[in-house]
C-alpha positions, 0 to 999 in steps of 0.5 A: 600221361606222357613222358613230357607231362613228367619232364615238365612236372620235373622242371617246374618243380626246380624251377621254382626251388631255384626261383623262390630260395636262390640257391649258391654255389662256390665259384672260388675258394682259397686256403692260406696259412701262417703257421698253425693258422689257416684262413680259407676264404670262399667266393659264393655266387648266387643262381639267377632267379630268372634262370629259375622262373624260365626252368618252371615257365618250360615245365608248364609247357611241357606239362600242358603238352603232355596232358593235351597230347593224350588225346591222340594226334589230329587227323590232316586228311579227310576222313570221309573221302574215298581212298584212291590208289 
């Protein structure tokens, strides 16, 4: 199989993971202290589900091109006309 049937499989895999859980990340974080007292206060922003579904939509193409590639490339001449230099 090609290298795009697996860089598709690849993305398809994380493209689901991020669609169907909805990772975060921390955008921001802030640490205050009063004393023996500290209070850390974080913004945490979600990944897009589109983001996700788009990833696992590429990684379908991918994958399909990858399978249908292995059959070779297509002859655009005509194999049965005589070659002339």
């Amino acid at each position: 199989m090609r290298k795009s049937f697996w860089i598709g499989l690849v993305l398809l895999v994380i493209g689901l993971i991020v669609a169907l859980s909805g990772p975060s990340y921390v955008e921001d974080q802030d640490t205050y202290g009063v004393g023996d007292a500290t209070v850390t206060i974080e913004d945490r922003e979600g990944v897009p589900t589109w983001l996700g579904w788009a990833a696992a939509g590429v990684g379908l193409v991918l994958m399909v091109t990858g399978i249908r590639g292995r059959h070779g490339p297509s002859r655009t001449f005509d194999e049965h006309r005589p070659h002339t230099p």
